[in-house]
N, C-alpha and C positions, 0 to 999 in steps of 0.2 A: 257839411258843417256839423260840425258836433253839437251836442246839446251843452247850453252854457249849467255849470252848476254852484249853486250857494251853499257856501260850507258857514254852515249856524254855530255859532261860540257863546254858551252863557258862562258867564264869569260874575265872582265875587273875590276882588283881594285875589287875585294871581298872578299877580308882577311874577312870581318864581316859575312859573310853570308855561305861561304864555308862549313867549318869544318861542321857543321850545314848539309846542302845538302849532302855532300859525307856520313856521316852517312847514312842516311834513304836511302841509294841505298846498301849501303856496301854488304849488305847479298844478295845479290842477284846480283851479279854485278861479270860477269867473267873477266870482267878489267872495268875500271873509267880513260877517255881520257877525260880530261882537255887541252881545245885549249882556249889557252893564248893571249888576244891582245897589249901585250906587257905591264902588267900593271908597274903601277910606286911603289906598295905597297908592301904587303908580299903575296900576292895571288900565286905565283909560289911557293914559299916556301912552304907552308901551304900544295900546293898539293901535291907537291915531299911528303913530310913530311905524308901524309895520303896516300901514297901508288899509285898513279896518277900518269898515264904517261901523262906527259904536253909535248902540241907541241906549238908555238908560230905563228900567221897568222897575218898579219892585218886585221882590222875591218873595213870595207866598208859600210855593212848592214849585217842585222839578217839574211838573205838568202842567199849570199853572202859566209858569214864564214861559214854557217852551211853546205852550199852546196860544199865547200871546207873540211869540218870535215869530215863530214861521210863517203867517199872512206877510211879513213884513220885508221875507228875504224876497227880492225883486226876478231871479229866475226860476222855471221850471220846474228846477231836481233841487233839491233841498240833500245836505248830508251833515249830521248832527257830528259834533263832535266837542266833547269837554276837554276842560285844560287840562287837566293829569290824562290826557291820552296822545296817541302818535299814531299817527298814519304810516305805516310803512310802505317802502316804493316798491313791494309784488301788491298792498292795496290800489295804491295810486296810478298803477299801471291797470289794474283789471277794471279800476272803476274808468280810466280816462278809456279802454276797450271797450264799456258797454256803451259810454257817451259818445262815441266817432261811429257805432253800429249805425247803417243807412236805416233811417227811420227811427232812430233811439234806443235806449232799452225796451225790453220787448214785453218785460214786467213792469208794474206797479212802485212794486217795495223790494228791498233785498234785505238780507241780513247778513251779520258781521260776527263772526267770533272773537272773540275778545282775550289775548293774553292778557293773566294777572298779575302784577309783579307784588311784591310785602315786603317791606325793609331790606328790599336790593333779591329778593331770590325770586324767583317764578316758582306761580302756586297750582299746581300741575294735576292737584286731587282735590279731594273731598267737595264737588261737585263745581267747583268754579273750572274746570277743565271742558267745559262746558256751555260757558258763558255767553248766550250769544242773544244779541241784541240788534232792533231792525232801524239802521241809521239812515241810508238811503232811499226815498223816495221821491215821488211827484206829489209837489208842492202842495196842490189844491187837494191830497187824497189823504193824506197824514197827517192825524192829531194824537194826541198822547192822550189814554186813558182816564178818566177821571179820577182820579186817585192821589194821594199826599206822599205815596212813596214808591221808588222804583217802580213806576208806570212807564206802560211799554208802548211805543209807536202802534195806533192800529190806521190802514188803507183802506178807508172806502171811497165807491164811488156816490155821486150825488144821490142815490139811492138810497145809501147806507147801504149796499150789500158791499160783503168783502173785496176787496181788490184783488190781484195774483201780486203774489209773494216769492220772490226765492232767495237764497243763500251765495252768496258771496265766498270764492277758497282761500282768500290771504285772508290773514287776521291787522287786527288792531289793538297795539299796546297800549295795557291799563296798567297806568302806574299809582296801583291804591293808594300805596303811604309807602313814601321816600326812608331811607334809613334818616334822615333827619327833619321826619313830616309828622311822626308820630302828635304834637298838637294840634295841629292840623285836622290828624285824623278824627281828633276827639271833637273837637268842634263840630266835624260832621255827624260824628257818632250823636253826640248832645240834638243836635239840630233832627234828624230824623227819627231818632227815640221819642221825641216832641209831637212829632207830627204823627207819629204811629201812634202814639198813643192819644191824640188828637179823633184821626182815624176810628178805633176802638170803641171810641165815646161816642161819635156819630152814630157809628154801625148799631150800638146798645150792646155794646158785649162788659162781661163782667168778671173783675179781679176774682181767681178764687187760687187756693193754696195750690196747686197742683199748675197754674200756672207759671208760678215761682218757681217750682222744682220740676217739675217733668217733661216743660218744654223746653227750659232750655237744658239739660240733662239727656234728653233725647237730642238735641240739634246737636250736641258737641259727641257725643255717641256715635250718631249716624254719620258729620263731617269725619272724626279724625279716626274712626276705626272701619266702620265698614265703606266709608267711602276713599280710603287709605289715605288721609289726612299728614297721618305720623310720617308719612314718606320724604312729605317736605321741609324737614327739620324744625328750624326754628319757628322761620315765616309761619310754617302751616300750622304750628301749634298756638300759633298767637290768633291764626285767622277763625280757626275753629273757635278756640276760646271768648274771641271776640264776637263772633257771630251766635254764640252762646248768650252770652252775658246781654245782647242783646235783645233776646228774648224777654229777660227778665226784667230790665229796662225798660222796657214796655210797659209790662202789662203795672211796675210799680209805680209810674207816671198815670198811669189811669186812673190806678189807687189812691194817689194823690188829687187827680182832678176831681174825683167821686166826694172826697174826703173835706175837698174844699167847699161845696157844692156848685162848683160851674158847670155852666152850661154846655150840653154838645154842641160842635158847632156845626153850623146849619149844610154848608155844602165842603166841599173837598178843598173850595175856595175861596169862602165865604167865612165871615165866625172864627175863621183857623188864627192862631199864632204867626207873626209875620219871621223871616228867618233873623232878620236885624236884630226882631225882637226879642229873638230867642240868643244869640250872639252877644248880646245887651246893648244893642249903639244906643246913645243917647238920643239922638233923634227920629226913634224907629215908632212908628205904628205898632202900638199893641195886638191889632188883629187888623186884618184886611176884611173890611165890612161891604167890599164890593169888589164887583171885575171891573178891570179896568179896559 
């Protein structure tokens, strides 16, 4: 018998992207748990509607909801996967190969590399050629790092010592921003510029001039020249730039919170800015002043 496995979906407002994603898991997916941040769209519908059991949490951070999701998916193997992504069928064959293996997989955690796509082209340089992220695991073993941004799956045993790990050869399609997602992408941009610089405040780090100019000045340097960036036309000069400017996003958001004099907030998810409230919903929690 194979090992059953739960393919985990957090979703905010992706009626567009969904229907799409839950596909490419379908066949191999011994249930599809869609956790819901309460969107304002047809996103609940869509997944009811495509056989998805939907729970509903708020949104804090990526670490946060996900680390609240996964006690909840009901098998074994857990495999993460967001709505701008796609499972391709050399993934979905190599993962359905580990799960029919007698006795199961024989590791812990795998990891996944990740294509990127940018307003329709694949982004091939300036280090996202690279991208690789650890989606599959056992259930009881994987929590995502404490952290408010791009926190990454870690595997321990009941111990806390590390799990085994290994790598996965097909990838999985990341579709950053659609040639017609670009507000999209800013929403997210806004929403994690927020939280990093949230982040910052915690940590006790401090705005100074040089963070203005020379990190991000240095990020779009090292993406689009020495990490051949330029190669990838349009896309990669947008990616570069964007991942520039985010630097400085940052650290001017801190500046701002310093300038106001609020408070750092107390844990990664705790004290923090909720994402609604960052979105502006009317009915959003100003900060998440507990786990839920």
């Amino acid at each position: 018998m194979p090992e059953p496995l739960s393919v985990l979906v957090p979703v905010f407002n992706e009626e567009a992207n969904l229907p799409a994603c839950l596909e490419s898991v379908r066949e191999i997916a011994g249930e599809i748990l869609v956790v819901d941040s309460f969107s304002t769209d047809r996103t609940v519908e869509l997944a009811k509607n495509l056989g998805a059991r939907v729970l509903q949490h708020e949104y804090v951070n990526s670490a946060a909801q996900k680390n609240w999701a996964i006690p909840q998916c009901t098998h074994p193997w857990v495999f993460i996967i967001d709505a701008d992504e796609r499972m391709t069928p050399e993934l979905r064959a190599e993962i359905k190969a580990l799960l029919e293996r007698p006795g199961g997989p024989e590791l812990d955690g795998y990891f996944v590399v990740r294509r990127n796509f940018f307003l329709g082209g694949e982004i091939r340089h300036g280090g996202w050629e690279t991208n690789d992220v650890q989606r599959l695991f056992r259930r009881d073993m994987g929590r995502y790092a404490e952290r408010e941004v791009h926190a990454d799956v870690e595997v321990k045993n009941k111990d806390g010592k590390p799990g085994r790990s290994g790598r996965l050869q097909a990838k999985l399609d990341h579709i950053t921003c659609a040639p017609d997602g670009l507000n999209r992408y800013f929403q997210r941009f806004n929403r994690y510029t927020t939280q990093a610089a949230e982040r910052y405040h915690r940590e006790g780090r401090k705005p100074y001039v040089w963070n203005f100019i020379l990190h991000p000045g240095w990020e779009f340097f090292k993406m689009y020249v020495l990490k051949l960036g330029f190669l990838d036309g349009i896309p990669g000069l947008a990616v570069c730039s964007f991942c520039a400017f985010t630097r400085f996003v940052r650290y001017m958001k801190l500046y701002a919170r310093i300038k106001q004099g609020l408070p750092p907030p107390r844990t990664y998810d705790k004290g923090t800015t909720t994402a609604r409230a960052i979105d502006g919903a009317a009915d959003a929690r100003p900060e998440c002043a507990s786990k839920e």
